[in-house]
RODO-2510 file (C-alpha; in nm, 4 decimals, decimal comma):
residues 347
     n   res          X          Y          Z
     1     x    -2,7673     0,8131     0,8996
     2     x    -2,5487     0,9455     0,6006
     3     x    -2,3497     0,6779     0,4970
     4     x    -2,3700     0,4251     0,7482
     5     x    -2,4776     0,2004     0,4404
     6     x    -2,1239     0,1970     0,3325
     7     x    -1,9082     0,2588     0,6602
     8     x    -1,8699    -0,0822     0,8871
     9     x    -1,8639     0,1636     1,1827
    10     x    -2,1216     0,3968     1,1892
    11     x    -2,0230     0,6285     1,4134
    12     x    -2,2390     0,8800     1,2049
    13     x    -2,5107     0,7901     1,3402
    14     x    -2,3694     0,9702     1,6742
    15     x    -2,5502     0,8498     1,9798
    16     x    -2,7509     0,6046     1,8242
    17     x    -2,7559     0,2317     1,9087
    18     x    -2,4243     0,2794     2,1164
    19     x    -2,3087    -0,0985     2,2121
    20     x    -1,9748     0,0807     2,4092
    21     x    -2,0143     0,3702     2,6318
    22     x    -1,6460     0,4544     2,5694
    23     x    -1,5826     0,6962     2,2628
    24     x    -1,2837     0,6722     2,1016
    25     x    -1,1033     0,9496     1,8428
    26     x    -1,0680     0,9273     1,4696
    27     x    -0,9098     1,1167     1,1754
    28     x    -1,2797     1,3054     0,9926
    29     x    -1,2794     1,3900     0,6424
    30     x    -1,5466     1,6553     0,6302
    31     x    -1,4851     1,8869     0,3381
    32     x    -1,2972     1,7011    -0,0031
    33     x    -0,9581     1,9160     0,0215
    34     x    -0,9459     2,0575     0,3448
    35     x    -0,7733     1,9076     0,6682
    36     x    -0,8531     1,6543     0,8323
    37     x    -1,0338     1,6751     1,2190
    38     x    -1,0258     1,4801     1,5047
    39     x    -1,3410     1,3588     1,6308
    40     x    -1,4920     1,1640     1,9115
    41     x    -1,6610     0,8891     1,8071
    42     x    -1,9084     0,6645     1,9842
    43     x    -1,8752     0,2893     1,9296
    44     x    -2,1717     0,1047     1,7848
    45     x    -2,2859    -0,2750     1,8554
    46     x    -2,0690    -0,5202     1,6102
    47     x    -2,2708    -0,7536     1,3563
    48     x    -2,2047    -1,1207     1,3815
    49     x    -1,9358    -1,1463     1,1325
    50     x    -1,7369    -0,8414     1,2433
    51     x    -1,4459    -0,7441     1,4700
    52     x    -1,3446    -0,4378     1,6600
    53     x    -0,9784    -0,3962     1,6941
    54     x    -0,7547    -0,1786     1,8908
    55     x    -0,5978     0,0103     1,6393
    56     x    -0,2206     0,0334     1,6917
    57     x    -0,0819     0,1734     1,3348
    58     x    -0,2267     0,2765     1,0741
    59     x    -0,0570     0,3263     0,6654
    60     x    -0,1020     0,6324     0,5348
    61     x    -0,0807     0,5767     0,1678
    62     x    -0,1225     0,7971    -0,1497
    63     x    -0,4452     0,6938    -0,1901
    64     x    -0,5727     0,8359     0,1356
    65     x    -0,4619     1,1650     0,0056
    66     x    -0,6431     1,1508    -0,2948
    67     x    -0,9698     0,9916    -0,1790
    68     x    -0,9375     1,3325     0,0263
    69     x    -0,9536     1,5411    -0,2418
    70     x    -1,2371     1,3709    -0,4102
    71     x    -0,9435     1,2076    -0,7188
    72     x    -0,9365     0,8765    -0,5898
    73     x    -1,1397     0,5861    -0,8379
    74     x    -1,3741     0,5020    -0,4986
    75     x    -1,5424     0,8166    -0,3285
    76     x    -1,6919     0,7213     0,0153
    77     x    -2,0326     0,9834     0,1438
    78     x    -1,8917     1,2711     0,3899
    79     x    -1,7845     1,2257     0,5937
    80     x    -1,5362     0,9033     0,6214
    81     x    -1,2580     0,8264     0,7917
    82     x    -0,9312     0,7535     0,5667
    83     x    -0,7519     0,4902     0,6439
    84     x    -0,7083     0,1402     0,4639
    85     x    -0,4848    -0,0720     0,6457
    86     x    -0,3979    -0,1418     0,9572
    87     x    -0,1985    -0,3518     1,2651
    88     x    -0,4030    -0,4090     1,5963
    89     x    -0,5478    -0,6504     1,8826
    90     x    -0,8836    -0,7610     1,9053
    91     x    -1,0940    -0,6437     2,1344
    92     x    -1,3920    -0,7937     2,0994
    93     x    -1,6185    -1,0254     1,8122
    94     x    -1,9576    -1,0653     1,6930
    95     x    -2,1342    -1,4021     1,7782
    96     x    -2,0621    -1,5521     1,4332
    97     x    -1,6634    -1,4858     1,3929
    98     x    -1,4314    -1,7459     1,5104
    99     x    -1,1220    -1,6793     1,2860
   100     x    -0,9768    -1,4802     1,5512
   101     x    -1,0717    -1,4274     1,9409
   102     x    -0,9699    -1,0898     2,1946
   103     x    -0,6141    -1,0410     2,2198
   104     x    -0,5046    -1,1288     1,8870
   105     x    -0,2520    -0,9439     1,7361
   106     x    -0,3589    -0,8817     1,3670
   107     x    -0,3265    -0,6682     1,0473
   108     x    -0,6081    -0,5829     0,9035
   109     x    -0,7514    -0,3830     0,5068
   110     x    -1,0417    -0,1704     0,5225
   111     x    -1,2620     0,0269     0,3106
   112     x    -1,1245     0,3341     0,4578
   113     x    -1,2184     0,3625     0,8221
   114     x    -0,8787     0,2892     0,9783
   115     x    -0,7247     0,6207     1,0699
   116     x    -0,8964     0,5803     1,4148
   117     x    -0,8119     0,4497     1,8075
   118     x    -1,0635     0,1201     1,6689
   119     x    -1,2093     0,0128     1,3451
   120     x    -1,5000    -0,2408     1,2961
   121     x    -1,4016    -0,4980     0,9938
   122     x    -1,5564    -0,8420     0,9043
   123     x    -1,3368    -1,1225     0,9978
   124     x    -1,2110    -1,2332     0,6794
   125     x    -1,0185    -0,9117     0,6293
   126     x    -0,7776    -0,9896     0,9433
   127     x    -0,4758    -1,2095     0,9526
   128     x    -0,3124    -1,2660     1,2794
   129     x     0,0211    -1,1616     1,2944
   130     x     0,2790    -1,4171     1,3622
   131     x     0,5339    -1,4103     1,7359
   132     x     0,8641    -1,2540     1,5828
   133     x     0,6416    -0,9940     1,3691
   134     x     0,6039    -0,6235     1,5300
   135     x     0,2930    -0,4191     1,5302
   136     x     0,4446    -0,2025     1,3411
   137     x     0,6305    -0,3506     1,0880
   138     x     0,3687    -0,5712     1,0348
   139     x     0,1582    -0,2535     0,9806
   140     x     0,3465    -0,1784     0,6710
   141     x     0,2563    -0,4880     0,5095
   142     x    -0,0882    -0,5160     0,3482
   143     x    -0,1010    -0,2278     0,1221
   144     x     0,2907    -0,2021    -0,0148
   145     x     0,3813    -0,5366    -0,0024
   146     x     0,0487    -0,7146    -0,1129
   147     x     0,0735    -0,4993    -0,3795
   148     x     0,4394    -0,5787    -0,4239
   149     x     0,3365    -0,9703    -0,3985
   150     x     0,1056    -0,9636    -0,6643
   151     x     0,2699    -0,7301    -0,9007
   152     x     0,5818    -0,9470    -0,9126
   153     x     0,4716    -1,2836    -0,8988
   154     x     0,0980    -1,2890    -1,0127
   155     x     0,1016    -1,0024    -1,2771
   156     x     0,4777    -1,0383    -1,4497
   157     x     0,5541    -1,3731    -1,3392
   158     x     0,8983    -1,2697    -1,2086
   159     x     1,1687    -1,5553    -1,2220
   160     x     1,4824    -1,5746    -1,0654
   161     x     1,7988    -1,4151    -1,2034
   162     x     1,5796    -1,1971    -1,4490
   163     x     1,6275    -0,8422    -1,3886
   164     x     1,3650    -0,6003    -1,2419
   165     x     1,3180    -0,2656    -1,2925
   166     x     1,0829    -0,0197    -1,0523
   167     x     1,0231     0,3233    -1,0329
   168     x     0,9791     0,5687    -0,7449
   169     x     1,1939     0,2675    -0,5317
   170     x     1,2172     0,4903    -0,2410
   171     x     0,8421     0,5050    -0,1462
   172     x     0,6899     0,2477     0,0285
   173     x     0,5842     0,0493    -0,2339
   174     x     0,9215     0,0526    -0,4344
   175     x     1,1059    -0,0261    -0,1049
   176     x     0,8790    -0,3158    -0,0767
   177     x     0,9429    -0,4301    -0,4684
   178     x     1,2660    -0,4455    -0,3951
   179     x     1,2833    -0,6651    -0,0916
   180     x     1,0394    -0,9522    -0,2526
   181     x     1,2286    -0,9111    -0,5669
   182     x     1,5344    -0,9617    -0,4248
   183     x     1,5226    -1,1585    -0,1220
   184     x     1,2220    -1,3955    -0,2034
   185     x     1,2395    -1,4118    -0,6185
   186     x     1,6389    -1,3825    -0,6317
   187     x     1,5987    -1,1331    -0,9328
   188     x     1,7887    -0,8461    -1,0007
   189     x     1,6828    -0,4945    -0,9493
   190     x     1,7518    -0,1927    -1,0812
   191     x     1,6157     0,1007    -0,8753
   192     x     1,4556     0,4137    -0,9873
   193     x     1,4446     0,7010    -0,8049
   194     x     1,4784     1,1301    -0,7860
   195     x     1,7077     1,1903    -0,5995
   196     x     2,0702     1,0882    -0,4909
   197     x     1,9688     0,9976    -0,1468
   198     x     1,6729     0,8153    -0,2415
   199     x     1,9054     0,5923    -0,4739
   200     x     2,1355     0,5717    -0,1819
   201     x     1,8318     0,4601     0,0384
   202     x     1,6978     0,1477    -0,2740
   203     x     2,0756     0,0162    -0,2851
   204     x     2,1217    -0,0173     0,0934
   205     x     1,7945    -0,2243     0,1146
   206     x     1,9054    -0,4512    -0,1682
   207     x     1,9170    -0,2849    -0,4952
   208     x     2,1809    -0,3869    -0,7245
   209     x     2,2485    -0,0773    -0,9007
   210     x     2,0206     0,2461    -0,9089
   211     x     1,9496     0,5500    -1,1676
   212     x     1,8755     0,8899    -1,0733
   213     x     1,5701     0,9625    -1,3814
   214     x     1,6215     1,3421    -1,2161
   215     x     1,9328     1,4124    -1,4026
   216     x     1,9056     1,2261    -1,7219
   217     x     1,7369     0,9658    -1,9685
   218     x     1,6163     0,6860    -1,8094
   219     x     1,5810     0,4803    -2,0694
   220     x     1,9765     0,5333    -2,1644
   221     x     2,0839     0,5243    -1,8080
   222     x     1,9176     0,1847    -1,7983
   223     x     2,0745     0,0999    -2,1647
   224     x     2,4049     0,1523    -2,0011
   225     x     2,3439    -0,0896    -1,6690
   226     x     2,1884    -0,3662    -1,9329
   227     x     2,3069    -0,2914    -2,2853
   228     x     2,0569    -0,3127    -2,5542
   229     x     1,8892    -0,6558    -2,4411
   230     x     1,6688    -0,4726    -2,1310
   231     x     1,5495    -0,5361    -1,8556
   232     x     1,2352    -0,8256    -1,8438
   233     x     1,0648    -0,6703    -1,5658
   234     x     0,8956    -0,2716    -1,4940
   235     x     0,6713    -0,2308    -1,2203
   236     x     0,6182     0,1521    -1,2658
   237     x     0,4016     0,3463    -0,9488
   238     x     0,5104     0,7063    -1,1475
   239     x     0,3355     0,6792    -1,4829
   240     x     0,3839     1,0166    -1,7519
   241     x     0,7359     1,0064    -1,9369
   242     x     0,8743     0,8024    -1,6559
   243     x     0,6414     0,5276    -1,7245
   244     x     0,7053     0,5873    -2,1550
   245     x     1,0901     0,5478    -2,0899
   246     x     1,0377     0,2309    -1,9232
   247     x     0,8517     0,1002    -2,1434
   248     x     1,0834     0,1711    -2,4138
   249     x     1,4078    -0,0210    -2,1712
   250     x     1,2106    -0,3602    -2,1750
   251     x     1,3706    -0,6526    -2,2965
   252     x     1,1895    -0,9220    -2,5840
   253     x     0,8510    -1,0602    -2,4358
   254     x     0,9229    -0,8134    -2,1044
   255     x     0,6306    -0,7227    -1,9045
   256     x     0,5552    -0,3679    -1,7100
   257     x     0,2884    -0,3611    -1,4259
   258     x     0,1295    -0,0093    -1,3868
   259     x     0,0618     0,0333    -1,0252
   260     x    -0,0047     0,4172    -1,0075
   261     x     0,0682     0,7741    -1,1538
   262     x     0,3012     0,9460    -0,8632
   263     x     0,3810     1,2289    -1,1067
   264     x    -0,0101     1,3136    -1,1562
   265     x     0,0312     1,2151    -1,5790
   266     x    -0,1617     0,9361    -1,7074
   267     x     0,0816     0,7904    -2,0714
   268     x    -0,0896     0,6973    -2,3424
   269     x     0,0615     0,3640    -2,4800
   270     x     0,2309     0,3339    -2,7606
   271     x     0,0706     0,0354    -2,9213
   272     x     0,3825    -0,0354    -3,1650
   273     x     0,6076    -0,0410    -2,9124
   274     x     0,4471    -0,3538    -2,7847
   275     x     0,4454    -0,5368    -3,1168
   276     x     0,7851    -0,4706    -3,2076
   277     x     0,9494    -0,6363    -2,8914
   278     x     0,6296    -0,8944    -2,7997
   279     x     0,6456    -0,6532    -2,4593
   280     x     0,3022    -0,6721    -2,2285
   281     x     0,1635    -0,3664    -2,0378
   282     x    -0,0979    -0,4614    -1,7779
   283     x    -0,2168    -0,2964    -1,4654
   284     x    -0,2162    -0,3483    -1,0848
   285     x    -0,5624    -0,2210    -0,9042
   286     x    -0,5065    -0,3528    -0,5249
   287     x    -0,8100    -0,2497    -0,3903
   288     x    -1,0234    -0,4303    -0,7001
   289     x    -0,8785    -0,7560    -0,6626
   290     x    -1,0747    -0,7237    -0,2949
   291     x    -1,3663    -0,6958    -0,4395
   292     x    -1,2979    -0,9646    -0,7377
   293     x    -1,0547    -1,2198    -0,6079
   294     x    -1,0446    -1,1663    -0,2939
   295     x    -0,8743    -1,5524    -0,2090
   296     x    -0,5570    -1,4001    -0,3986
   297     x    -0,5350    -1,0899    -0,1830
   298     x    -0,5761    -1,3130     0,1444
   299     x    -0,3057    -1,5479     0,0060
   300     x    -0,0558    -1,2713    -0,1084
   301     x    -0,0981    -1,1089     0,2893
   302     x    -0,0643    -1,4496     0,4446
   303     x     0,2734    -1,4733     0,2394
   304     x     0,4016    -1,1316     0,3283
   305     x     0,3311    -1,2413     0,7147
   306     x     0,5490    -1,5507     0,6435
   307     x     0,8363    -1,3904     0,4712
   308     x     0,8237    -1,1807     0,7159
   309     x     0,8648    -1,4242     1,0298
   310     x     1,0587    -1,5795     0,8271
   311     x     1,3306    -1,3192     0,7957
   312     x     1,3381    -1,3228     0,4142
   313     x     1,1730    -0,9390     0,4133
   314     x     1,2165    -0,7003     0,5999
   315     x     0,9688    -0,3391     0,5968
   316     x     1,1141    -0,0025     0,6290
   317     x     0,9498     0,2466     0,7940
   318     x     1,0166     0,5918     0,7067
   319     x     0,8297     0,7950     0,9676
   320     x     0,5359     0,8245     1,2489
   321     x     0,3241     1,0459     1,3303
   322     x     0,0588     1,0602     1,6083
   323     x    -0,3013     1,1045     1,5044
   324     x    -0,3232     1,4448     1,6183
   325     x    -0,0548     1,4845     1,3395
   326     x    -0,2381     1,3575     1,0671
   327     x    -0,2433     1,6638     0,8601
   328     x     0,1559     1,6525     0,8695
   329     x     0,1650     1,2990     0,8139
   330     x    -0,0486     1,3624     0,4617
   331     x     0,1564     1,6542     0,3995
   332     x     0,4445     1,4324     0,4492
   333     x     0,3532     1,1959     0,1794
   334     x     0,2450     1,4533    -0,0391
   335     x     0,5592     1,6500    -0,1171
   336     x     0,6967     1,2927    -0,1360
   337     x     0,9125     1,3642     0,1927
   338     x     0,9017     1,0093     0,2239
   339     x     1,0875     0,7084     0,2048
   340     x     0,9123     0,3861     0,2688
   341     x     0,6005     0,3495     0,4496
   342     x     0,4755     0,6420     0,6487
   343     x     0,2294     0,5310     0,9632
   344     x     0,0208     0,6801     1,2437
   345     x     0,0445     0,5622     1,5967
   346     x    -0,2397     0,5217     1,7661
   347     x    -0,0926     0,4737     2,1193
***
């Protein structure tokens, strides 16, 4: 049973200890760089603590591409399915769960197993999603905007009317940046981008002004938005000279987040440059604050759910794909076709 250790649904074991008689399809990650297949996959019996959920949407994130070439910082046995997040209803629970019953609508983070028709999880990794709040948008929410959640308010401390600057702002996590920073924190945001449209794109979901670090300096078109004070926020998801130019457009006592390296270059930081101005440079590891705080992560998610009923957000979808697409979908996000959150339908 090759790594049914790790996997909440063991479908590896194939035929074994089948609870369900139905099988159901999921995305297979056989071979580390290679496409993905589809495979029939036969249910197992849940543990007490678990859930199975009808999988509705599932995130495709960079990550999933990477843990699929054998680069991401976790690397689950082959093969896995990728996958970690999700929107759903329940469809059944083990003896012991009571935090949510069948027919629940929920969203849901995994350890990636999602990219499938159902996923088995524990309990305390769903969050029922509240009457106003779609499937799918709520489907873009754990991943982009927990991460946007806790890079803004728990790891720079954003305060209102200070001025925010994030990179990539077209992808799914930018997008997300700049609807908490703007419509929940009231700061100001200055969007980041490569291209013309994808500026376009960051201003008409609430940007105040954009750069375009394809055609020039970033660091002077910022200069020019801000003057010479800077900006007292950077939450940077591109890393290499991207991520040095930032650094270098932060105002006294600013703070940049590093939440990932888009353009493939890990910076080395300048250690003077965070003397001279009292600047901070910390990181943003989603996935780890599951495993070491994980009451932060459930808060941050039960937030994004409210602002989201509550109007105050509002997730952008970029595109869909159907499961039999999955290899376009990945392709999709790869030659950062994207804007916003890219998903795969399940139904």
């Amino acid at each position: 049973m090759l790594g049914a250790r790790r996997f909440p649904w063991a479908w590896l074991c194939r035929g074994a200890e089948q609870g369900r008689s139905r099988q159901y399809r999921a995305a297979l990650c056989a071979e580390l760089k290679q496409p993905l297949a589809i495979a029939e996959v036969n249910p197992r019996p849940l543990r007490p603590h678990e859930v199975r959920v009808d999988v509705h949407f599932c995130g495709v994130n960079f990550a999933d591409l990477l843990v699929c070439r054998g680069q991401y910082q976790e690397r689950p046995h082959l093969p896995f399915t990728p996958g970690m997040e999700f929107s759903g209803i329940v469809l059944e629970t083990g003896g012991a769960a009571s935090t949510v019953k069948e027919g629940d609508r929920v969203i849901g983070v995994s350890g990636f197993c999602a990219m499938a028709e159902e996923c088995i999880t524990d309990q305390k990794t769903l969050w029922k999603i509240p009457e106003r709040v779609s499937l799918r948008e709520a489907a873009v929410l754990p991943v982009s905007y927990g991460t946007a959640i806790l890079a803004l308010e728990h790891r720079a401390c954003t305060q209102p009317g200070e001025t925010v600057l994030v990179t990539a702002a077209a992808g799914a996590t930018g997008l997300a940046v700049i609807d908490v920073a703007t419509n929940v924190l009231q700061a100001k945001v200055i969007a980041a981008a490569g291209s013309e449209p994808k500026c376009q794109l960051a201003m008409q979901r609430g940007a105040q002004s954009s750069v375009n670090y394809s055609q020039g300096s970033l660091k002077e078109a910022v200069r020019k938005l801000v003057g010479s004070s800077g900006v007292d926020v950077v939450i940077d998801t591109v890393g290499g000279d991207v991520f040095l130019e930032a650094l270098r457009s932060l105002a006294w006592e600013g703070r940049i987040v590093v939440v990932g390296f888009a353009a493939g270059t890990i910076a080395s930081v300048p250690a003077n440059l965070l003397l001279l101005k009292n600047v901070s440079a910390m990181g943003l590891y989603w996935g780890r604050y599951r495993v070491h705080n994980f009451p932060l992560v459930s808060k941050t998610l039960a937030l994004a759910l409210e602002y989201c009923q509550q109007g105050r957000i509002q997730p952008h979808v970029g595109a869909v794909f159907k499961l039999e697409e999955v290899n376009d979908a990945f392709l999709h996000v790869a030659q950062r076709r994207s804007t916003g959150k890219v998903l795969i339908s399940l139904k």
